[in-house]
N, C-alpha and C positions, 0 to 999 in steps of 0.2 A: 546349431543353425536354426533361426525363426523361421516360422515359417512365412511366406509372401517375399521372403528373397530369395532371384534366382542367383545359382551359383554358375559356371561352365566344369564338365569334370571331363577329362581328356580319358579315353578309354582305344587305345593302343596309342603308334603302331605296334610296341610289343608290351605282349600283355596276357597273363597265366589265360588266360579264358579265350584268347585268340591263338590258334596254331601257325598264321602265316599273321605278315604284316600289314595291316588293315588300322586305319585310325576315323573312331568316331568323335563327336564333339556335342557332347549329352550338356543340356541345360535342365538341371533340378531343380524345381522346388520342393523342399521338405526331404521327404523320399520318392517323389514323381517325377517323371521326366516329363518335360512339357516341351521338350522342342531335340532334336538331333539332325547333326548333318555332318555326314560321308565326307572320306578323304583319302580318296582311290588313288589307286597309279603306282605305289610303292614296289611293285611288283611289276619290273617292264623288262620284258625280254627281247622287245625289240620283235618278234616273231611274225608280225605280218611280213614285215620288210624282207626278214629272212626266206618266206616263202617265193617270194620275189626273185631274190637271187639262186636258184637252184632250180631244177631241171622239177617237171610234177612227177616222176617216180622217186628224186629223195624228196622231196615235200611230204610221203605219205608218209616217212617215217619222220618228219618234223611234227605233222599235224597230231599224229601218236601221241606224243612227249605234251602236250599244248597241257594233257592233263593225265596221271595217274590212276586216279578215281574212274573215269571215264575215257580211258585211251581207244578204244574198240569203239566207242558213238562216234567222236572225232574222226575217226578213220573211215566209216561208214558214209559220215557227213560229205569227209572228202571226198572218196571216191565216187560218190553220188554224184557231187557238183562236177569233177573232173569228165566223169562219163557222158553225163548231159551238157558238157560242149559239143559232143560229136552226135548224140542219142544212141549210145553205146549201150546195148542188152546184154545184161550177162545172165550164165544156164543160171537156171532154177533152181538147182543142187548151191549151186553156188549162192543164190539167196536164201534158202533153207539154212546153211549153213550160218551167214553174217544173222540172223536171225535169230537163231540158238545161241549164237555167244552173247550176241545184245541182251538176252533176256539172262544170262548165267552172267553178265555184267549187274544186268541191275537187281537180282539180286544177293550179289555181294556188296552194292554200292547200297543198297536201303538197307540190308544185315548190318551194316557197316554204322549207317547212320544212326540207326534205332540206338544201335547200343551205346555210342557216343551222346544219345539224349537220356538214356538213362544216366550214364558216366553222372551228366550235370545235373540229375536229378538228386545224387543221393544215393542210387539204384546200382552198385558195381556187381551185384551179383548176377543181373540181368546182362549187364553189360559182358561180362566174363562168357555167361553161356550163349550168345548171339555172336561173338569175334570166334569162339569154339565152333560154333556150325558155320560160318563163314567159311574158315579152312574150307570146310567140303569141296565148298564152289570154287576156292582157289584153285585147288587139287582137280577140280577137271576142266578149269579153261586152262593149266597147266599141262595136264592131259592132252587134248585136244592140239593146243599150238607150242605146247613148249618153253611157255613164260605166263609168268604169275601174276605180271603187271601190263608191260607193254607187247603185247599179244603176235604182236605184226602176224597176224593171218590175214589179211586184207591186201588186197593188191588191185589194182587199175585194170578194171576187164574181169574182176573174181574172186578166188581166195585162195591162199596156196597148200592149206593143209584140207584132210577129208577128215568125217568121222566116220568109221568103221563100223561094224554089229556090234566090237567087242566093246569099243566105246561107247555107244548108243546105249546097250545095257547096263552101263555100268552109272551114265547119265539118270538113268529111270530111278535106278536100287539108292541112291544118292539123295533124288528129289524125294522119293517115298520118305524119308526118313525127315531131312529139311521141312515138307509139308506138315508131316507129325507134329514135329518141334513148335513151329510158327504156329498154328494152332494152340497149342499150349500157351504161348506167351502173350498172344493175344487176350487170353481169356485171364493172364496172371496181370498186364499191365492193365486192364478196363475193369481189375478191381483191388490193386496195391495202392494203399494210401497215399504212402510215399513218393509214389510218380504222379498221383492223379489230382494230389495239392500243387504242384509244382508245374504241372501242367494246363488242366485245366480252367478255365476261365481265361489263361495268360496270352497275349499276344494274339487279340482279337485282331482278326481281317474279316470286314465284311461282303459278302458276295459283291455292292456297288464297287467300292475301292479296291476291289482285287480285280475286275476287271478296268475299272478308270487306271490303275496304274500301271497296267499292262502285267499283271503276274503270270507264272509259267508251271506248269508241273504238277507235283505236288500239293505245293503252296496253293495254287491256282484252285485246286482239287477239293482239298480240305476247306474252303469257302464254297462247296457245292456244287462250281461249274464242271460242266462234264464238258473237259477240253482235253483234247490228245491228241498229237500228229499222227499218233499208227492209226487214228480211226477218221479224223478229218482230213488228212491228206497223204493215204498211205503210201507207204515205199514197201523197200520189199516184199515178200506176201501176206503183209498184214491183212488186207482185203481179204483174202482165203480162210483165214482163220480166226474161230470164232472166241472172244475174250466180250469183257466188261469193264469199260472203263471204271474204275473206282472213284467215288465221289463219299465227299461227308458233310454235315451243315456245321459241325461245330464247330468251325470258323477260329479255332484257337492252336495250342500247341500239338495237344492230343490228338485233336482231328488229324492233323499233320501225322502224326504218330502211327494213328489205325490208319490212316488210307494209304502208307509205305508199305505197313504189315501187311492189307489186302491185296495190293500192287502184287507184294511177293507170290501169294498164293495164284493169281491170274497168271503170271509170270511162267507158272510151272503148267498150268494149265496149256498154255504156248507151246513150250518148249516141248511139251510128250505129244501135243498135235503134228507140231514139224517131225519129230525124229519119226512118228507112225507116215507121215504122209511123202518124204523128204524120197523124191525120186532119183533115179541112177540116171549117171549123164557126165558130164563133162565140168571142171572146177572152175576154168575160166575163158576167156576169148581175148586174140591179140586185140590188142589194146596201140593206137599210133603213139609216136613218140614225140608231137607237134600236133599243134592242136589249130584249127583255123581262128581267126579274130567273132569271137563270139561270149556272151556271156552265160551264165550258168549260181542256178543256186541249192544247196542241199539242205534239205530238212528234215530232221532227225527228233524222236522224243528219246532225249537222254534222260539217263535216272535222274537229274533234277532237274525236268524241264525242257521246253523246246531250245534245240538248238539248230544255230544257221552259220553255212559258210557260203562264202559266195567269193567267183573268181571271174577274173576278165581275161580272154587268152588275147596274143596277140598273131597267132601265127609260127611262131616259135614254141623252144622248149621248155619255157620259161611262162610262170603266169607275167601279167602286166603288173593286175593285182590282186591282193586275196584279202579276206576280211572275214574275221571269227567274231559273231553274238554268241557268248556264253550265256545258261539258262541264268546266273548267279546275279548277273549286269538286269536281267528281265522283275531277277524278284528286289532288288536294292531299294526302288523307293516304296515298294510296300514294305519291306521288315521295317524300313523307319516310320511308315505311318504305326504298324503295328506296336510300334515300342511307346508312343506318346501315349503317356496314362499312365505306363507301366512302373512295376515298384524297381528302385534299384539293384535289388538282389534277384531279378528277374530276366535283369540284360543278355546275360551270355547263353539263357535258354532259350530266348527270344531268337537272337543271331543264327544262334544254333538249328532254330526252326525249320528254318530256308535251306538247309545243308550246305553254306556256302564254300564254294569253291575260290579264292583270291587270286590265286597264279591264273587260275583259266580264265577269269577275266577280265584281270588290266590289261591296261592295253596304255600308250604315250603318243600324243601327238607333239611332233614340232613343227613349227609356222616359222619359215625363214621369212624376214623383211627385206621385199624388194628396196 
């Protein structure tokens, strides 16, 4: 191929480098990509609608399922939005707790990610010992509620499991080890060749376009801004407890890279303040089963990103409506600014940047004709 033509090159819906069904539409010149655009939707479960019809106690286990990676933020999100139709307070033990899990969520969801950025780096041995300490954290929000993935400890008005001394301890002996670990890989990926060609430089977002395009999270992060819901608009007792938003300026893959790694360290930092601080009291409060006609919204920093649900009641047992932003929908038009420039063998670690989520964020509208 000359170069000065462009060609179109189709890069999914399926496609070794994409895990769910997702289709871009890359215009190359040479080996640069000089233009791309999204082709979402392929993934519709129909799921808002479905909230619809169903009573908001099974909604919290629909809202659960919206995503895997992140089933315990969704749930939180929810309950959040559900409770502030009525300004429903739930005990403090009970926030201590959805608090402890959110952060043993994210980090298995950034263990998670890291190692799957190594996977496409080249790096499978990094990858191998990052999924190996991830277990840990399986193994106690397993612990803790009883499931590895979809958690259901959350409920409307609290949460239905406690954690105990023996648990508590055994949460601390866990992280000490975890913190070790990440430390170490930190200091192995900020000077392995093999990751730091492949990543750094790539998939430039500048501090303006990452705020003009509305970016979230992470992504958001590693472009410098110091943006977070648990510190701009906190929920649960984030206010109480004292962390540091993580920021980094180098604006590329890597930055993405360290400031998940940092994340995780803050993370544990959280989670041994809660379990020291986390007073005796009561798991949850009745919660009504009809809600008056009122609106309500929850906001959540999930592992990638803000996220928001928002619900209209009508009086009934039933929302009217409900409506999920995933963070994945927040970062979509900056990974494609990000990708223009970039070389073709650079596309899937690029995607890969964002952590994105596909299922958690199509979504299908239909427009019937009057």
């Amino acid at each position: 191929m000359r170069y000065g033509t462009t060609i179109k090159v189709p890069f999914g819906p399926q496609h070794p480098a994409l895990k769910e069904p997702e289709c871009f539409l890359f215009e190359v010149e040479g080996d640069f990509v000089v233009n791309v655009k999204p082709r979402i939707g392929y993934i519709h479960r129909g799921i808002e609608k479905a909230f619809e019809n169903n009573t908001y106690m099974h909604d919290l286990y629909l809202a659960e399922r919206i995503c895997g990676i992140c089933s315990h933020a969704h749930t939180v999100a929810f309950t959040q939005t559900v409770e502030g139709l009525v300004s429903l307070e739930i005990p403090q033990r009970a926030q201590y707790i959805r608090l402890i899990m959110a952060e043993l969520e994210r980090l298995h969801s950034h263990s998670l990610w890291v190692g799957i950025a190594a996977h496409e780096a080249g790096f499978d041995t990094m990858f191998m010992y990052l999924w190996r300490d991830r277990e840990m954290i399986m193994d106690l929000m397993e612990e803790i509620s009883g499931n590895r993935v979809l958690h259901a400890i959350n409920t409307i008005g609290g949460v239905r499991r406690d954690i105990n001394d023996e648990q508590a301890n055994k949460i601390r002996k866990y992280l000490d080890k975890f913190e070790e670990n990440i430390k170490n890989y930190i200091k192995v990926l900020e000077t392995e060749n093999t990751f730091l060609k492949r990543t750094v430089g790539v998939g430039i977002l500048k501090p303006s376009d990452a705020i003009a395009l509305c970016a979230v999270g992470p992504t958001l992060r590693a472009s410098g801004i110091k943006n977070d819901v648990r510190k701009d608009d906190p929920y649960l007792l984030y206010d109480e407890i004292p962390f540091e938003v993580i920021t980094h300026d180098g604006c590329d893959v890597f930055a993405r890279t360290i400031v998940r790694c940092e994340e995780m360290l803050e993370s544990i930092k959280i989670i041994r303040y809660a379990l020291d601080h986390m007073p005796k009291g009561e798991l949850k409060v009745k919660a009504p089963r009809t809600f008056p006609p009122n609106e309500s919204i929850g906001r959540v920093e999930a592992p990638r990103g803000e996220l928001i649900h928002y619900t209209k009641s009508n009086g009934t047992s039933k929302p009217e409506r409900y409506k999920v932003r995933s963070p994945t929908l927040g970062n979509l038009a900056s990974v494609c600014k990000t990708l223009i420039g970039a070389h073709i063998a650079d596309i899937p670690m690029i995607l890969a940047g964002i952590d994105p989520c596909f299922s958690c964020m199509d979504r299908i509208l239909i427009k019937k004709r009057s």
